[in-house]
C-alpha positions, 0 to 999 in steps of 0.5 A: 853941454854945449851945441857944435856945429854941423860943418864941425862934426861931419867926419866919414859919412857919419853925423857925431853925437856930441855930449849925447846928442847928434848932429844932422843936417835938417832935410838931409836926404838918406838911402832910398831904401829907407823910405819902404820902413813902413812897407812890413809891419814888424810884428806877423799877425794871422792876418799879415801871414795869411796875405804874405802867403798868397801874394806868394802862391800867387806870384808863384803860380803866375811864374809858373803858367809863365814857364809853362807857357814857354815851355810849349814852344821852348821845352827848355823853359822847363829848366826854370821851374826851380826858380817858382820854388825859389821866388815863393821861399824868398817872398816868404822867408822874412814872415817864416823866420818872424813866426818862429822867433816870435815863438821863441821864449823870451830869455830870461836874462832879458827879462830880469834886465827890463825889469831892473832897469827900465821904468817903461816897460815895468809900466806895462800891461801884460798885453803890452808886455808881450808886443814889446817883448816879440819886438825886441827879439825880432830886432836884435835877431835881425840887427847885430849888437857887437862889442868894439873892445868891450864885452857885450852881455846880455844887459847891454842887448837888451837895453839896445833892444829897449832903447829900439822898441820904446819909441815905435811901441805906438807904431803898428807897421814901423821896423828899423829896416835900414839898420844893420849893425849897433856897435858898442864903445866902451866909453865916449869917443872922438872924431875918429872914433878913438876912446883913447889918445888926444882931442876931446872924447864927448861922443856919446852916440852916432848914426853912419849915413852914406856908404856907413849907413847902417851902423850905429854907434853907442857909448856902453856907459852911456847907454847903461847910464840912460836907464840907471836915471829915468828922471834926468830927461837923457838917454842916448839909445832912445835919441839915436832910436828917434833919428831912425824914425825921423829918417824913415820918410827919407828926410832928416828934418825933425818930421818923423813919418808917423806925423799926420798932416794935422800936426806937422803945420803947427810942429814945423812953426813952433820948432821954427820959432823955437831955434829962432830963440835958442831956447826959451823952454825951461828944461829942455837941453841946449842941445835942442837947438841946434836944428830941426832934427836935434830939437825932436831926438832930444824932446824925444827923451824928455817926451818918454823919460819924464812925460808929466813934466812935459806935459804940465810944463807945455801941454801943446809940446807933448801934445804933438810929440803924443800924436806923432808917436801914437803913444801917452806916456803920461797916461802909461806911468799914471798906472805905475803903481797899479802895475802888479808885473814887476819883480819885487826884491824879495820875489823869485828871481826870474831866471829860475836861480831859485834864490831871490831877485835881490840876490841874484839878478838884480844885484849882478845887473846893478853892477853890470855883470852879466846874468844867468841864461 
């Protein structure tokens, strides 16, 4: 899979994923809205709710001694009190809707998608299992997952929701906050964003920056293929997922927020020295090299797909990638088989069919089709 240029692939205010990788300008600049990522943490614990409700009744107080305070010399100021109800539902909305999705059951559609396709979260502890879950209905209830002459089902939501969560599992206050829309190709696509017709057509997946800021684009065969093998070391939804956490600190640069202080220094030099290399690590794509930002989305893919490998290849390499994600997912698939969570062939299919998961669900998300509700 060869690496193309920047300069190339730079059409319309996105930056083109060529061959399942993308193609950022290291140190880019983003919108600045998109440094307040870590402002809410995604999940409402008792306590976030309890704080987001004060700092709403008190605002809201503060607003309205004001108003009252006019009103003594300007009784019309009294026409603002609607604006205390108004000032108090807005800073509260977000946190209310997020209690009630939250709340929501999960579908069991879903569910029986993750348990066929998706090794990371059948490594997962019951605990774990339900943050991942409250992740995942609260990003696809708030970001649009729409089909582009391609039938979206509920497979392809929930690997989308999958390939969202599994890189900020280990970050407490992180949410794609920026992201507003996730629009699904039915297959690979070219420079101008056409699957059919003239010009190579090796596009896997996209993120729009500029006035396209917002959107990203996947290939649905990509994305079903990414999880169909966890062992190739690729997968696109987790790689365009780690450009969206690289960009949180407002800098495309391969130096994702979540990175302390004592491991940018050393992750900076060994990338350095890596790309002055052009590849020197047995295993990682060529792609990695084309710069800064590439280089951590695609060891982002080595790093949760095949984690001992890594690990046992480079153990500093995954160290850093470790301490940046907050996660060891080494450790996590060591307990693969301890796991007592996932559906078994024979098991009750999850969807409450009543025939077996082998006959039911499992064998209409192996052939793509979509699953009962």
């Amino acid at each position: 899979m060869g690496r193309r240029s920047h300069e190339n692939n730079y059409q319309a205010g996105f930056r083109l994923h060529a061959g399942n990788r993308s193609s950022f300008v290291p140190g880019a600049s983003v919108p600045s809205g998109l440094s307040a990522l870590y402002a809410t943490p995604m999940l409402v614990t008792p306590e976030s709710d309890q704080a987001n409700r004060h700092w709403a009744i008190g605002i809201s107080v503060a607003l309205a001694l004001l108003v009252a305070g006019v009103a003594t010399i300007r009784p019309w100021a009294l026409l603002a009190l609607p604006l205390v109800w108004a000032v108090h539902w807005w800073m509260r909305r977000r946190t209310v809707r997020r209690l009630k999705v939250m709340a929501s059951p999960f579908p069991a559609v879903w569910d029986a998608a993750l348990q066929t396709h998706v090794v990371y979260y059948r490594m997962l502890d019951e605990e774990q299992r339900e943050g991942f879950r409250n992740r995942m209905k609260i990003f696809l209830d708030e970001v649009a997952v729409t089909g582009i002459r391609t039938e979206v089902d509920e497979t392809t939501r929930a690997l989308v929701g999958a390939s969202a969560v599994i890189p900020i599992m280990g970050l407490e206050d992180f949410e794609y906050s920026g992201l507003g829309e996730v629009l699904i190709y039915p297959g690979s696509f070219g420079a101008d964003y056409q699957t059919e017709g003239e010009g190579d057509k090796n596009t896997l997946g996209m993120i729009g920056v500029n006035h396209l800021s917002g959107v990203m684009i996947l290939s649905k065969p990509s994305l079903l293929a990414g999880f169909s093998n966890a062992g190739d070391k690729r997968n696109v939804g987790i790689h365009e997922f780690a450009h969206l956490v690289d960009k949180a600190d407002g800098e495309v640069d391969g130096i994702p927020v979540s990175a302390s202080a004592d491991v940018t220094e050393p992750w900076v030099k060994w990338v350095g020295q890596e790309l002055q290399s052009e590849g020197t690590q047995s295993g990682i794509d060529d792609y990695a090299y084309t710069n800064e930002a590439e280089y951590f989305a695609v060891l982002s893919e080595y790093f949760f797909e095949k984690p001992a490998q890594l690990q046992a290849k480079n153990p500093k390499l995954y160290a850093m990638l470790r301490k940046m994600y907050h996660q060891d997912p080494k450790r996590l698939f060591r307990g693969r088989r301890k796991r007592r969570g996932k559906v078994q062939r024979n098991d009750p299919c999850p969807c409450g069919s009543g025939d077996k998961f082998k006959h039911c669900c499992r064998r209409k998300t192996m052939q793509g089709l979509p699953v009962n509700s």
